[in-house]
N, C-alpha and C positions, 0 to 999 in steps of 0.2 A: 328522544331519539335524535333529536337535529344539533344538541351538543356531544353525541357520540358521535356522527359522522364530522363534526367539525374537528374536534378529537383526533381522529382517524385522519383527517386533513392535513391539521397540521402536524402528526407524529410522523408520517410519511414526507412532507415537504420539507420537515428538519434531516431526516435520513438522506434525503435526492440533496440537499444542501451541502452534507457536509461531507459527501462522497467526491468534489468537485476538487483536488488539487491544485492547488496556486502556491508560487514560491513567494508571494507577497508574507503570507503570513506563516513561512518555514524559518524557524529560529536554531539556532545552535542547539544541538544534542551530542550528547557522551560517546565518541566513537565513531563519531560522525564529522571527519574534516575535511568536507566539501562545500566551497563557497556558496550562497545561497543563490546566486544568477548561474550558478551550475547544475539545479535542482529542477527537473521536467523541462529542461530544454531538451538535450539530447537522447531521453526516452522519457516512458510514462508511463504508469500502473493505470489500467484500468479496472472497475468492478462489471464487467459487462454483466447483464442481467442472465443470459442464457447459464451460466454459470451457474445459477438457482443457491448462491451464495444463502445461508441461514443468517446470516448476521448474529450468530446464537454463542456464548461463552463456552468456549473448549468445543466449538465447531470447523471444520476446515474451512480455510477463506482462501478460494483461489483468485488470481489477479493476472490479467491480461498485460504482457511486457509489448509495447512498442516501440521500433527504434524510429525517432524525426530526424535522426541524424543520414548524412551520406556514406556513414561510416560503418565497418561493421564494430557491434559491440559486444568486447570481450567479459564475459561474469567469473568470478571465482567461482570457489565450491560453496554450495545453497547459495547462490546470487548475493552474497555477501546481506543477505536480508537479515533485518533487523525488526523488534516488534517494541512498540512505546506505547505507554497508556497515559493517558491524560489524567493524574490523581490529582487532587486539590490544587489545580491549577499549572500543574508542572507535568511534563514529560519523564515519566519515568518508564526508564527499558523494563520491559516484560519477557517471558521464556517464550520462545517460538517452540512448541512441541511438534513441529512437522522438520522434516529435512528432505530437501530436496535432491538426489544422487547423482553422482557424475562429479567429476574435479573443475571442469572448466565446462562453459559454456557461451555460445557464440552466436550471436544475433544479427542475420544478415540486415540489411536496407529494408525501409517498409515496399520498395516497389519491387523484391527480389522475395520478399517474406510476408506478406502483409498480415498474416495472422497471429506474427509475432511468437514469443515462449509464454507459458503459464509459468507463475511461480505461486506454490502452495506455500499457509503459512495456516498455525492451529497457535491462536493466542489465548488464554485460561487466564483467568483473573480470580483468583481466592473468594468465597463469600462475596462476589457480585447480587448486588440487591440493586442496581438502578443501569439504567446504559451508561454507556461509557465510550470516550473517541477513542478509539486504536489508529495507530501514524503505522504504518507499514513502510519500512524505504527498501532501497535495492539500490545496489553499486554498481558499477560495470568501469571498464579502463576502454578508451576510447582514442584511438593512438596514444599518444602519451600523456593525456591526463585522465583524474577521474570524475566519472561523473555518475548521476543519478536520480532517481526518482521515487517520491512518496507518494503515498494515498492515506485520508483518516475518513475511517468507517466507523459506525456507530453499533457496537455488540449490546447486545441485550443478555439479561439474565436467562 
């Protein structure tokens, strides 16, 4: 019993881990040309818990958009979100089967909005047999440059 709940320990303290976004270890992806000191500075994806997220393969994954910036932050259409999976070592783009509607979208100040936008995203992975890290990013134009922010979350079969 005391190596099933150690088990249970640690499968959970590797999920709260890798939930944690840092542009320290954001590398260049496909489609993606936004300088990496432009990455969760002027917003941020979060997984908040209330969200009751499944972390489950071809489940919705909603994500809490914050603006840090003083700025308000402009989003295309579906927040320019993108979905990557971490296959043998590499990020590769994966389908986003959710879309999010409306052409534009505008993110005031956290002291004007503080609960921020949700952005849905439904990433499906073929024959998944093990978890796997999903990178979710999001664009926004932020006076005249752009910026944005990622999250990698851990889907299970």
């Amino acid at each position: 019993m005391k190596i099933k709940n150690t088990s249970l320990l640690l499968f959970f303290m590797l999920i709260f881990a890798s939930c944690k976004p840092s542009q320290d270890n954001f590398e260049s992806l496909p489609g993606i040309n936004i300088a990496a000191d432009k990455i969760n500075t002027s917003i941020k994806l979060i997984d908040p818990p209330e969200f009751l997220n499944s972390h489950k393969n071809g489940e919705a994954l909603s994500f809490q958009i914050i603006n840090l910036s003083n700025t308000t932050i402009v989003f295309p259409e579906n927040y320019g979100v993108k979905l990557f999976a971490n296959l043998n070592g590499e990020w590769t783009e994966v389908s986003n089967n959710s879309y999010n509607g409306g052409s534009t979208f505008y993110l005031p100040i956290k002291e004007a909005y503080p609960l921020g936008l949700v952005v849905g995203t439904l990433p499906y992975i073929p024959d998944l047999t093990a978890p796997i890290s999903i990178r979710a990013i999001i664009i926004g134009q932020k006076e005249n440059e752009q910026v944005g922010a990622y999250i990698d979350v851990m889907i299970t079969p």
